[in-house]
C-alpha positions in Angstrom: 183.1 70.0 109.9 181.6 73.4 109.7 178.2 74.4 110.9 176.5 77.9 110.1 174.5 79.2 112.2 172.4 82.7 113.1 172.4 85.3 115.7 172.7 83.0 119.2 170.4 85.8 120.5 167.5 84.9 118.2 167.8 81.7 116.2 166.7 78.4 117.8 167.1 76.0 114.9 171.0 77.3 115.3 171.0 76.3 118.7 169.7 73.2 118.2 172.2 72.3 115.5 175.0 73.6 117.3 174.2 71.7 120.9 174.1 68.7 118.7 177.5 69.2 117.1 178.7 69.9 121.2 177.0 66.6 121.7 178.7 64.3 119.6 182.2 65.1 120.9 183.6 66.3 117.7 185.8 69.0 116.4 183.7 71.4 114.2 184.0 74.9 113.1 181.1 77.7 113.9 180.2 80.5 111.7 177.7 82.8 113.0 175.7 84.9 110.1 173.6 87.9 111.2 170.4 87.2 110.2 168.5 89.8 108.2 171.2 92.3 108.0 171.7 94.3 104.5 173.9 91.3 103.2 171.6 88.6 104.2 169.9 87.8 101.0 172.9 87.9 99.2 174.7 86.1 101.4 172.1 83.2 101.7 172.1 83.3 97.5 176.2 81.7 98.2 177.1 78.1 97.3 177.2 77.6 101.1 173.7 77.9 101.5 172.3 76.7 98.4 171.2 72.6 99.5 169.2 74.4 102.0 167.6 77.4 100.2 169.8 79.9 102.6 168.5 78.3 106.1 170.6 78.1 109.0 171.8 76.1 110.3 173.6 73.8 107.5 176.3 71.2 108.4 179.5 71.0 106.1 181.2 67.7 106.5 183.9 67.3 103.5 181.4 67.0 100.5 178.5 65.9 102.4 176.1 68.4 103.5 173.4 68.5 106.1 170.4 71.1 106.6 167.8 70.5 109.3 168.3 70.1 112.7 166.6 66.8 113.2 168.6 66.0 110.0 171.9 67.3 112.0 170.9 65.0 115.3 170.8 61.7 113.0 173.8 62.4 110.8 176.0 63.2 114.1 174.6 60.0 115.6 175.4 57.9 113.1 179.5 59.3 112.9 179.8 58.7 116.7 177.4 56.3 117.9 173.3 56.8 118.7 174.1 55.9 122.4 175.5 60.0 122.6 171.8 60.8 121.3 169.4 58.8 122.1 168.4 56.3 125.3 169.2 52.6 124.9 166.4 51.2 125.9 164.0 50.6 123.0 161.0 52.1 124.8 163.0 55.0 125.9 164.1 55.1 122.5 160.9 55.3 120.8 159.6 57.9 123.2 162.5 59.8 122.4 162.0 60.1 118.7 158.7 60.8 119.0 159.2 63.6 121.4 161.6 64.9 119.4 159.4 65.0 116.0 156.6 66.2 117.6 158.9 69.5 118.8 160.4 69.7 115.4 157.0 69.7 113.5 154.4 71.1 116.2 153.7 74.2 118.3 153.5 77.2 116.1 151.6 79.3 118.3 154.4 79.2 120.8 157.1 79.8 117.9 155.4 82.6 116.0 154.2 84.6 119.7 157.1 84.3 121.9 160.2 83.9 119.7 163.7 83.0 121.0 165.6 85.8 122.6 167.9 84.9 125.3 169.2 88.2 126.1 165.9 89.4 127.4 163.2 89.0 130.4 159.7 90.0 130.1 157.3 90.6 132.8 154.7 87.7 133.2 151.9 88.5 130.7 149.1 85.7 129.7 149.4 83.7 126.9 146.8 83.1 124.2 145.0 80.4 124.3 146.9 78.7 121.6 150.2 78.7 123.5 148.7 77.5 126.5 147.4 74.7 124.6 151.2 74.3 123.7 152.2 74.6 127.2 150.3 72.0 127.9 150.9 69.7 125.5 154.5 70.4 126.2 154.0 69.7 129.9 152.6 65.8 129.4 155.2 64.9 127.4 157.7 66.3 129.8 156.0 64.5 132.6 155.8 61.3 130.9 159.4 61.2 129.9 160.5 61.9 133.6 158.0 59.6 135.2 158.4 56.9 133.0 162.4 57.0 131.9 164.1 60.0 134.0 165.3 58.0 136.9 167.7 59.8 138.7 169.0 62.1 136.3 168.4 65.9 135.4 167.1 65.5 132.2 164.0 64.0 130.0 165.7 60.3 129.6 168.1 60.6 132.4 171.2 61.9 130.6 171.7 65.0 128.3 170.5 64.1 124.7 168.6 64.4 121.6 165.1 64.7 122.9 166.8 68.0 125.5 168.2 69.4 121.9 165.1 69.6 120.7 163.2 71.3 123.4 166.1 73.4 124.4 164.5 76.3 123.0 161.8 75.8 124.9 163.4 76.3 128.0 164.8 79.7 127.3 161.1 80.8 126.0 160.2 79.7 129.5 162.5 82.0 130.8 162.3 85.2 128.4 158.7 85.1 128.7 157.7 84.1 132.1 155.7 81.5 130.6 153.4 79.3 133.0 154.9 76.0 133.8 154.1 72.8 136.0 155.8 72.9 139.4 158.0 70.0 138.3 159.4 71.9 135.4 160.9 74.3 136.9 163.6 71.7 137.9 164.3 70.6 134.4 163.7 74.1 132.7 167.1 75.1 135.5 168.8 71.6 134.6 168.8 72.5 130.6 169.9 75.9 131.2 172.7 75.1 133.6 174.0 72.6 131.2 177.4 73.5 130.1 176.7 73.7 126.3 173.6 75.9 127.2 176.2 78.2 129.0 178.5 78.7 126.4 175.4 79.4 124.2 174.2 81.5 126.6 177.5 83.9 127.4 178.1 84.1 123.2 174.9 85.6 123.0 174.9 88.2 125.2 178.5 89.4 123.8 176.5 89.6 120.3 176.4 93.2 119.3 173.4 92.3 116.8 169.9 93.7 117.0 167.1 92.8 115.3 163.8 94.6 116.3 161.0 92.7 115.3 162.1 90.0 117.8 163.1 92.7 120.7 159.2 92.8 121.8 157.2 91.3 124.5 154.6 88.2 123.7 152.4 89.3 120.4 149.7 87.0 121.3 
């Protein structure tokens, strides 16, 4: 397998796709692309790129070919068994995948005023109201997850897994922008980060000698 990714730094459909290919156990080789450097548009113009219009990240397996990082969860799952990804119990389950949609399709305030940057710290600044409204949203369904299926364990269902992937991103905006959380957060916020995958992640991106400015600025909102 081969996965394409961006800048660790910035891109946090990469690292989704990438802590899913860590997830499922499986051998795979990365290939980091700058994003928006002079040879980006060519480069996303390659046959590589072309099932998914030159987004990153894209999944090579053989001749099948998977774009999406939702798309990248359920294709891994399905090689090596859903149990890696999602909870077995079918409540659990359902909460999962619900969770996990919501992340993939919602919260664009959040997205488009406090990108990813995991090499930086900014000072604590208010959000907009529109990313607190994330925030909160964000915080119930956390809450839920742990109160109803967390159990013992560090994470949303207990063990590392699909629904984490998703909101992994998250957790580093928390982070980068001193974002306002629930008390009870914090834990899981530290839990995500500490994770060994999110380590790795971590480390590679502050080697990267990349920099794009537009996403080297505090909160916009």
């Amino acid at each position: 397998m081969k996965l394409i990714i961006g800048n660790k730094a910035y891109s946090s459909w990469s690292l989704r796709g990438w802590l899913a290919c860590r997830q499922s156990g499986l051998l795979f080789e990365e290939m980091v692309v700058p994003l928006y450097d002079q040879e980006w548009d060519q480069r996303r113009e390659g046959d590589e790129f072309a099932p998914s219009s030159g987004k990153v990240p894209i999944l090579w397996d053989d001749d099948a070919v998977v774009w999406d990082s939702l798309a990248i969860i359920e294709y891994l799952a399905d090689k090596v068994g859903r149990e890696k990804f999602w909870p077995e119990d079918n409540a659990a389950r359902a909460m999962a995948r619900s969770m996990a949609a919501e992340m993939h399709s919602s919260f664009a305030p959040l997205r488009r005023e406090h990108g990813m940057n995991i090499r930086q710290v900014y000072p604590p600044k208010r959000p907009s109201d529109e990313v607190i409204a994330d925030l909160t949203r964000i915080m119930e369904l956390w809450a839920q997850a742990r109160a109803r299926f967390g159990g013992d364990g560090d994470f949303l269902f207990g063990t590392f897994g699909a629904a984490d992937i998703m909101f992994a991103p998250v957790c580093t905006r928390i982070v980068t922008y001193s974002l306002p959380v629930a008390r009870f957060a914090t834990g899981y916020v530290e839990a995500v980060l500490n994770h060994p995958f999110m380590q790795d992640w971590i480390a590679a991106a502050q080697e990267e000698e990349w920099v794009i400015e537009k996403f080297e600025q505090p909160a916009t909102g």
